[in-house]
Structure formats: structure tokens, C-alpha cells
Backbone as JSON, one array per atom type, in Angstrom:
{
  "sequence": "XXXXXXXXXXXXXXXXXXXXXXXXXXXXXXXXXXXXXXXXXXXXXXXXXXXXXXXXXXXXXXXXXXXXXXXXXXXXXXXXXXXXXXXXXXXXXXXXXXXXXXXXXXX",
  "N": [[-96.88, -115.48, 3.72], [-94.99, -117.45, 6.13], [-95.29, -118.97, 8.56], [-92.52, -119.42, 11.01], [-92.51, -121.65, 13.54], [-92.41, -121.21, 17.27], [-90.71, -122.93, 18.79], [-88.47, -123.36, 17.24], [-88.07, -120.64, 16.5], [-86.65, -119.8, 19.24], [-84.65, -122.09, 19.45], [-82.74, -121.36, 17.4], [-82.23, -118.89, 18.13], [-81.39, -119.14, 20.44], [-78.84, -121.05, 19.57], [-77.33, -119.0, 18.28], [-76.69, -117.37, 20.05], [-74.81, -118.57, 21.68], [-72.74, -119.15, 19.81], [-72.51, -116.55, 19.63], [-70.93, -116.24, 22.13], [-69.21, -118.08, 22.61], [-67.47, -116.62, 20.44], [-66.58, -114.29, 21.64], [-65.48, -115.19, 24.14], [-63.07, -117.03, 23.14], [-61.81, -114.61, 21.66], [-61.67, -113.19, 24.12], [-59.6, -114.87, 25.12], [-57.63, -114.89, 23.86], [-56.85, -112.6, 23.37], [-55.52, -112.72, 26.18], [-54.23, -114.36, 26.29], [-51.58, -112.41, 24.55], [-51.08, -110.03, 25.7], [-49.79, -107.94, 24.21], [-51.4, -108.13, 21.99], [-52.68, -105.64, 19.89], [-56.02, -103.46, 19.38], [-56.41, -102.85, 16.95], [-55.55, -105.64, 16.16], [-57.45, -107.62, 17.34], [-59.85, -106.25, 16.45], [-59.23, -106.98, 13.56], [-58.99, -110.04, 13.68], [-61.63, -110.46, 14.25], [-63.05, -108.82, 12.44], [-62.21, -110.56, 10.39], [-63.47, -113.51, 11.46], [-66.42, -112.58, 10.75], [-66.0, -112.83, 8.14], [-65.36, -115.17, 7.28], [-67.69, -116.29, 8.54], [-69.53, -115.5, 7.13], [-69.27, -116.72, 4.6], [-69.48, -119.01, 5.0], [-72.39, -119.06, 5.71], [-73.03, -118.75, 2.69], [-72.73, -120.8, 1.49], [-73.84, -122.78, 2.75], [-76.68, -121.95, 1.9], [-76.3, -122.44, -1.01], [-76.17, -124.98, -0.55], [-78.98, -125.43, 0.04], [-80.22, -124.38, -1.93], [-79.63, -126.74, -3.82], [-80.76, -128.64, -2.61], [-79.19, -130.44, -0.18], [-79.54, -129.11, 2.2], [-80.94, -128.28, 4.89], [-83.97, -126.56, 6.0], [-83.3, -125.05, 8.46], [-81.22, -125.05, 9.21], [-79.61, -123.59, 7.59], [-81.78, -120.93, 7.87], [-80.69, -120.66, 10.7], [-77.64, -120.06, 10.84], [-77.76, -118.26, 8.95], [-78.77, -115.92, 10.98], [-76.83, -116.21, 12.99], [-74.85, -115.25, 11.51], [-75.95, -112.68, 11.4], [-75.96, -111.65, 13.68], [-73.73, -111.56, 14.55], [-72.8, -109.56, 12.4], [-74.52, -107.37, 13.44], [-73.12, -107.0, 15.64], [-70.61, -106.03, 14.9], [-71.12, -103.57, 13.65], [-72.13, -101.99, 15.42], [-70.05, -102.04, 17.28], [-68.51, -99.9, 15.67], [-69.66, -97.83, 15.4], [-69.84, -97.28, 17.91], [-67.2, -96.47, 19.0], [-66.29, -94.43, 16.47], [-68.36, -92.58, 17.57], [-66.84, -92.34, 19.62], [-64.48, -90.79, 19.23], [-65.2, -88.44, 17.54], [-66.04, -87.47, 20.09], [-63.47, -87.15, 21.52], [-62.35, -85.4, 19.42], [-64.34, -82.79, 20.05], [-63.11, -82.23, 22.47], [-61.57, -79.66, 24.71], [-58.48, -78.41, 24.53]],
  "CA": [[-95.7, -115.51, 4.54], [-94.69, -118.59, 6.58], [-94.76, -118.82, 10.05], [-91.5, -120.04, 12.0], [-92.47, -122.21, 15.17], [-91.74, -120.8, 18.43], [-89.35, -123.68, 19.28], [-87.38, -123.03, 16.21], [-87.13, -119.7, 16.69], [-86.19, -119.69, 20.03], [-83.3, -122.62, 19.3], [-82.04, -120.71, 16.86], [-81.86, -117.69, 19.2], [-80.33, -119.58, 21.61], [-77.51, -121.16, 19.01], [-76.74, -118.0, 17.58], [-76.1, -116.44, 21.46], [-73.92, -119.14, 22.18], [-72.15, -118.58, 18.72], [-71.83, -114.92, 20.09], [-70.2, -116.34, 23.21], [-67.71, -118.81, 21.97], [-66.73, -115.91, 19.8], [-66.29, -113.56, 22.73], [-65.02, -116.06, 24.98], [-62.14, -116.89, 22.22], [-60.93, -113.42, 21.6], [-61.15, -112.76, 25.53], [-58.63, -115.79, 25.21], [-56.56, -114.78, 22.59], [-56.05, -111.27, 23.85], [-55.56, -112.75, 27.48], [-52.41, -114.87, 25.86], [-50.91, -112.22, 23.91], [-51.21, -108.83, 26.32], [-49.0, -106.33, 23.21], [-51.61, -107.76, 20.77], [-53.9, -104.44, 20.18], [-56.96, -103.24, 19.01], [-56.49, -102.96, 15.78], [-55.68, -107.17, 15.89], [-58.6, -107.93, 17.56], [-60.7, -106.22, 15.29], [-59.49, -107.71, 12.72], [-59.63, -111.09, 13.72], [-63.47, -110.17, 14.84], [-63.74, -108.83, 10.34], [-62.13, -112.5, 9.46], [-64.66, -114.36, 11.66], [-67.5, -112.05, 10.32], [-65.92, -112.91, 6.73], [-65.45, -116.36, 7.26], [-69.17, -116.95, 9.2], [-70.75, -115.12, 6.11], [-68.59, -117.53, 3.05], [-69.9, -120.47, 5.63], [-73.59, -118.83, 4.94], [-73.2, -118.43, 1.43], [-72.39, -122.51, 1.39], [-75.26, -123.31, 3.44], [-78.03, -121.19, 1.42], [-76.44, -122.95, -1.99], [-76.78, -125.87, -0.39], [-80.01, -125.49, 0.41], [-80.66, -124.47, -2.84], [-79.66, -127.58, -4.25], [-81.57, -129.78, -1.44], [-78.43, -131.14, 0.77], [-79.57, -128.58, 3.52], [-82.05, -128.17, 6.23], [-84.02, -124.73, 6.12], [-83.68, -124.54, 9.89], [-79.62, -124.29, 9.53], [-79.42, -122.05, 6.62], [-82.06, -119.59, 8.83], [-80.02, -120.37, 12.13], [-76.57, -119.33, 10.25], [-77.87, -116.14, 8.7], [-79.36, -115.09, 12.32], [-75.65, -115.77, 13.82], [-74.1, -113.82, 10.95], [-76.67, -111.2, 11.28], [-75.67, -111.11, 15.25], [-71.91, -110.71, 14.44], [-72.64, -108.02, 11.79], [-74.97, -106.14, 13.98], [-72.44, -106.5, 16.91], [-69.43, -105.14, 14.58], [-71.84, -102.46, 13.37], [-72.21, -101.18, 17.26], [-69.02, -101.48, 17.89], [-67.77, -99.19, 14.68], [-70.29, -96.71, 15.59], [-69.01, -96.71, 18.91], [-65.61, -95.66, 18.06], [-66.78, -93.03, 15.2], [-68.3, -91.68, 18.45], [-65.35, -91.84, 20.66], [-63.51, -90.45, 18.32], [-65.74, -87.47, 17.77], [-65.99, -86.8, 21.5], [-61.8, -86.75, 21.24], [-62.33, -84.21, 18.66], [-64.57, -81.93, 20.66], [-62.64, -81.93, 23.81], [-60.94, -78.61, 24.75], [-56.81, -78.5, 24.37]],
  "C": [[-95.77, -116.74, 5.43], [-94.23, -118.32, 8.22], [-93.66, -119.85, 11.08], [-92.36, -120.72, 13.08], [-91.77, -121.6, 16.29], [-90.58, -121.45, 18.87], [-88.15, -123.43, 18.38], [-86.6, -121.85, 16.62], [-86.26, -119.44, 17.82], [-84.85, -120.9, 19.75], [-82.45, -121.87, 18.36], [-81.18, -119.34, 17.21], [-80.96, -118.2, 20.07], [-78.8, -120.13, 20.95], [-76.84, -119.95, 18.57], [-75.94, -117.44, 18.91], [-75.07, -117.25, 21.32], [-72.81, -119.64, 21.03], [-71.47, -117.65, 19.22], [-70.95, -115.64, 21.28], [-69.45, -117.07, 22.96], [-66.93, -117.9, 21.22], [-66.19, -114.74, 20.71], [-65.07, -114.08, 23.75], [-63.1, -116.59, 23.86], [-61.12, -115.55, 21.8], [-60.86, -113.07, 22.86], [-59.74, -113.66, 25.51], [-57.79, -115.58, 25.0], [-55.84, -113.4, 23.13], [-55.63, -111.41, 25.3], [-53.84, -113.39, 27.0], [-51.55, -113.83, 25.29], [-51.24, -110.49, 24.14], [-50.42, -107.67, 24.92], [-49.84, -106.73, 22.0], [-52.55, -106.08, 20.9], [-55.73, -104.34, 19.32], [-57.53, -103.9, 18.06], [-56.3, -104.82, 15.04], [-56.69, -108.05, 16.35], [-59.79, -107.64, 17.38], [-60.52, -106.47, 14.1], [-59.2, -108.86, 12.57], [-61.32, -111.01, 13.94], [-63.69, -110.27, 12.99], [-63.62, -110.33, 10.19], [-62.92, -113.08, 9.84], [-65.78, -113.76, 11.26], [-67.26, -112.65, 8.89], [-66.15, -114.66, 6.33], [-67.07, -117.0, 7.57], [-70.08, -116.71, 7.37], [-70.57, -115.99, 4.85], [-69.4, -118.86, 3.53], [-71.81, -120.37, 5.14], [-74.15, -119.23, 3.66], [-73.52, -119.69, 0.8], [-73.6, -123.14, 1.77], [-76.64, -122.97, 2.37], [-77.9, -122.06, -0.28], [-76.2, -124.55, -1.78], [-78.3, -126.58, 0.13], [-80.8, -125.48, -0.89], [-80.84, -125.6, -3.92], [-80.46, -128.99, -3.54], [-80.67, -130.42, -0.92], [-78.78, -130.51, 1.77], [-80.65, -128.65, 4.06], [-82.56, -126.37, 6.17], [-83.65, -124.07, 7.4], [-82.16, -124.28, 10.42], [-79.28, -123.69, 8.85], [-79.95, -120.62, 7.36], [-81.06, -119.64, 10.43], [-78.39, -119.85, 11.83], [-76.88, -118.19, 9.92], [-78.14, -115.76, 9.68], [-77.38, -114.87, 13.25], [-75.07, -114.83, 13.35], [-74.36, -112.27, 11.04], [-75.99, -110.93, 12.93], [-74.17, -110.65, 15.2], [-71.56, -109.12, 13.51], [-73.29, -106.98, 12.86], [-73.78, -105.53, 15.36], [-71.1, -105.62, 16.24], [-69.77, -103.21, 13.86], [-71.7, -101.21, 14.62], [-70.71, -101.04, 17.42], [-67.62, -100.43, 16.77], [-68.26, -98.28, 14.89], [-70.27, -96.12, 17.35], [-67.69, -95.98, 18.82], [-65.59, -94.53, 17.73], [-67.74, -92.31, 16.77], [-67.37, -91.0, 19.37], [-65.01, -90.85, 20.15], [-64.21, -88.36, 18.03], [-66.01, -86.91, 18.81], [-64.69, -86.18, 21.82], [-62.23, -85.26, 20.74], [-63.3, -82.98, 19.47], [-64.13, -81.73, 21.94], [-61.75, -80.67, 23.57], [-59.31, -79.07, 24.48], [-56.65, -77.85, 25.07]]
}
């Protein structure tokens, strides 16, 4: 197995956050201009940038495969994608809780 460098990993940690926060920072934006969009449009702009980050992956890894890429931005792309899936993960299994708390409340 191959050991990453501390500096790596940590830049990569740190691009991926600030990935997460331009993408945060953007839909705070978007839903700040356009108060009647809802939920349901700002989760699925959130899927398209999850769909789009991961096609941008897919590009990177077969360019890596062919030798135009860098291993250190193929692994720093899959770590952002992995941070946007895990964050849409949490916030689907938030919900599917809500939602089940709804359902056990009295009437």
C-alpha cells in the first residue's frame, strides 16, 4: 500500500472543504435571490452538482489513465465528490427521519 504525504493529504482536505463551501455559499445565494424557489429545487440543483462533480471525476481518473493527469488531482476530486455524496447522504437520512418523526406524532 502507498503512503500519501501529510502535505498532500492535508491540501487535498483543505481543497475539497473549500469545494464544500463555494458549493454552500452558491446555493445560500441562489436561494437568497429567488425566496418561492423550494426545497425540492435546491435539492436538486445540490443532485446536478453531485452528478456533474462525479462525470468531472470520471474525466479526470481516464485521464489519468491515459497519463495527461496528476495522481494528486484525480485523488483530490474523488475526496470532494466523496464529501458531496456523503453530505447528500446525511442530508437524505435526515429527512427519512423527519419524516418518520411526522409519522409518529399524535393527531
Amino acid at each position: 500500500m502507498t503512503s500519501i504525504p501529510t502535505n498532500q493529504a492535508l491540501q487535498a482536505y483543505a481543497q475539497a472543504a473549500q469545494a464544500l463551501s463555494r458549493g454552500s455559499d452558491a446555493a445560500a445565494q441562489s436561494s437568497s435571490a429567488n425566496p418561492a424557489d423550494g426545497f425540492d429545487d435546491m435539492l436538486q440543483s445540490q443532485i446536478s452538482g453531485i452528478v456533474d462533480q462525479g462525470q468531472a471525476v470520471e474525466a479526470r481518473g481516464m485521464d489519468l489513465v491515459q497519463g495527461r493527469a496528476d495522481v494528486v488531482d484525480v485523488v483530490t476530486a474523488v475526496a470532494e465528490t466523496e464529501v458531496l455524496l456523503e453530505t447528500m447522504v446525511t442530508v437524505r437520512d435526515r429527512v427519512i427521519s423527519a419524516y418518520q418523526e411526522i409519522l409518529r406524532m399524535p393527531i
